[in-house]
C-alpha positions as CSV (number, residue, x, y, z in Angstrom):
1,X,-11.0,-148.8,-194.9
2,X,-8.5,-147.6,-192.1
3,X,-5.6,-148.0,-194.8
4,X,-7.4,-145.4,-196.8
5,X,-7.1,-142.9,-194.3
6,X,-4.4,-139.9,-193.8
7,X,-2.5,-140.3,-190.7
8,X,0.8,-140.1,-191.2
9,X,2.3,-137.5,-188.9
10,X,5.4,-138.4,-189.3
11,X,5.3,-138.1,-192.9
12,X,4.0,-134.2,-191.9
13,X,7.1,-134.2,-189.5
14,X,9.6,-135.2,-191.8
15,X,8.2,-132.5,-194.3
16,X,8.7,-129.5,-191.9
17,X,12.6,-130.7,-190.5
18,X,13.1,-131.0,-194.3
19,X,11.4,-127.2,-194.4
20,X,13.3,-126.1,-191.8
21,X,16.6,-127.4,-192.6
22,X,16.2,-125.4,-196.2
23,X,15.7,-122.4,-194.1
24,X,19.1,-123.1,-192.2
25,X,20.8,-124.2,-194.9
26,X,20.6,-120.7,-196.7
27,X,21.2,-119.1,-193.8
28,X,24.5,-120.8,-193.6
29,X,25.1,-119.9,-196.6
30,X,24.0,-116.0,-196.8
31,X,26.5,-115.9,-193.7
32,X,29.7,-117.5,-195.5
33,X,32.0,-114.6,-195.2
34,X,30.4,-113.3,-191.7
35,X,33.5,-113.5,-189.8
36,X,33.0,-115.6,-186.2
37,X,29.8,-117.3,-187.8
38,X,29.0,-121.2,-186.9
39,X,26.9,-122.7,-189.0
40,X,23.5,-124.4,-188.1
41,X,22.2,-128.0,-188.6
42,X,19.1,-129.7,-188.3
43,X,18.8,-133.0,-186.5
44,X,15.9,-134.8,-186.8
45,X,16.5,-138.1,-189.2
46,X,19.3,-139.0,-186.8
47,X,17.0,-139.0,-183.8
48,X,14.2,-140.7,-185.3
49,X,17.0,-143.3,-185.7
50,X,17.9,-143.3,-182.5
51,X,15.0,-143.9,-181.1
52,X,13.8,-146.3,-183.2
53,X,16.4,-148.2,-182.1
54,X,16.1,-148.0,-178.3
55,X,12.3,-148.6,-179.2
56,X,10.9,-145.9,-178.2
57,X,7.6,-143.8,-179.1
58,X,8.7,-141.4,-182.5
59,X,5.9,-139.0,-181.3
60,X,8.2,-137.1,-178.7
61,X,11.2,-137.1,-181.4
62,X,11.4,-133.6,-182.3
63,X,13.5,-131.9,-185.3
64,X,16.2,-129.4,-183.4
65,X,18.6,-127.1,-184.9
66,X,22.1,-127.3,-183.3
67,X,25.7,-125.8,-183.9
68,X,27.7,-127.4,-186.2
69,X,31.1,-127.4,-184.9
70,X,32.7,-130.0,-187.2
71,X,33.8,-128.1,-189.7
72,X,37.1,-126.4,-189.8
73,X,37.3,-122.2,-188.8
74,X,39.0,-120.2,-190.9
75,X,41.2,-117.2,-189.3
76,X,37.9,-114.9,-189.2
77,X,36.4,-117.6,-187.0
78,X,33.9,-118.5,-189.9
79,X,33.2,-122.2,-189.9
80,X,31.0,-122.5,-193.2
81,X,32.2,-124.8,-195.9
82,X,30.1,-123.5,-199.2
83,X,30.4,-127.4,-201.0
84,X,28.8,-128.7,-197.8
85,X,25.9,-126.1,-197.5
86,X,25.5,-127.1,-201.3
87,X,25.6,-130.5,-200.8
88,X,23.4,-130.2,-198.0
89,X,20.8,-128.1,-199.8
90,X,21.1,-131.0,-202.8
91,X,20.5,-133.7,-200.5
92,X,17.4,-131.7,-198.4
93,X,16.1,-131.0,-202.2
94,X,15.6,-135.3,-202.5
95,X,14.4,-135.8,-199.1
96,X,11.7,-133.0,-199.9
97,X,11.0,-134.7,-203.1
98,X,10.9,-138.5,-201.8
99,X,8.5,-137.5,-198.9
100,X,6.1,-134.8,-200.9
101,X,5.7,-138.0,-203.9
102,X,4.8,-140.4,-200.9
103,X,2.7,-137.8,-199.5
104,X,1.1,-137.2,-203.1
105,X,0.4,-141.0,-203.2
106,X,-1.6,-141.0,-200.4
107,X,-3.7,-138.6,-201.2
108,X,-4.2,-140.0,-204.5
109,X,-5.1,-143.5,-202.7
110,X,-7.7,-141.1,-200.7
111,X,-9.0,-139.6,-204.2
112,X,-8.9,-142.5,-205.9
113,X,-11.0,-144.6,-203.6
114,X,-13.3,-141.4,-203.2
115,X,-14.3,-141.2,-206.7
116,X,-14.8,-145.0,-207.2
117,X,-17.3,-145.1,-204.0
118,X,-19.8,-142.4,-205.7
């Protein structure tokens, strides 16, 4: 019976980085001609990794939103590269997807063995 249970807060976690990185990612790109703007990225994946590898606990790993200063500035000091924000936006569209259809699958598991125990 434990298996039929929700908890999978990481699942949740990995919902609101990929929530929050959609918010950044637009506001990258509403600022694309704001001269002296740096864009904004969200790190979360990348520290989950990290962690995982030095074997430590994922509860304290925490989605963050940093300064991207990677890309290139432009001679108004603007730093955002529109095909990366829509790249970006394409690939934070998948994760959303992958992780709400796991999420859905769960729940379904929960309904499912709901409805057969009546």
């Amino acid at each position: 019976m434990d298996s039929l249970r929700f908890n999978d807060p990481l699942l949740v976690r990995l919902l609101g980085a990929v929530s929050e990185r959609g918010n950044v990612i637009s506001n990258n790109l509403a600022n694309t001609n704001t001269p002296g703007f740096t864009p904004d990225r969200v790190e979360f994946e990348s520290r989950l990794r990290d962690a995982l590898k030095r074997g430590e606990s994922l509860d304290a790993v925490k989605a963050e939103t940093v300064k991207d200063k990677t890309n290139p500035v432009s001679p108004d000091g603007n730093s955002v590269v529109m095909e990366d924000e829509m790249g970006a936006m394409l690939e934070n569209r998948m994760r959303y997807e992958t992780f709400a259809t796991i999420l859905e699958a769960q729940f379904e598991l929960i309904r499912s063995s709901v409805q057969e125990g009546r």
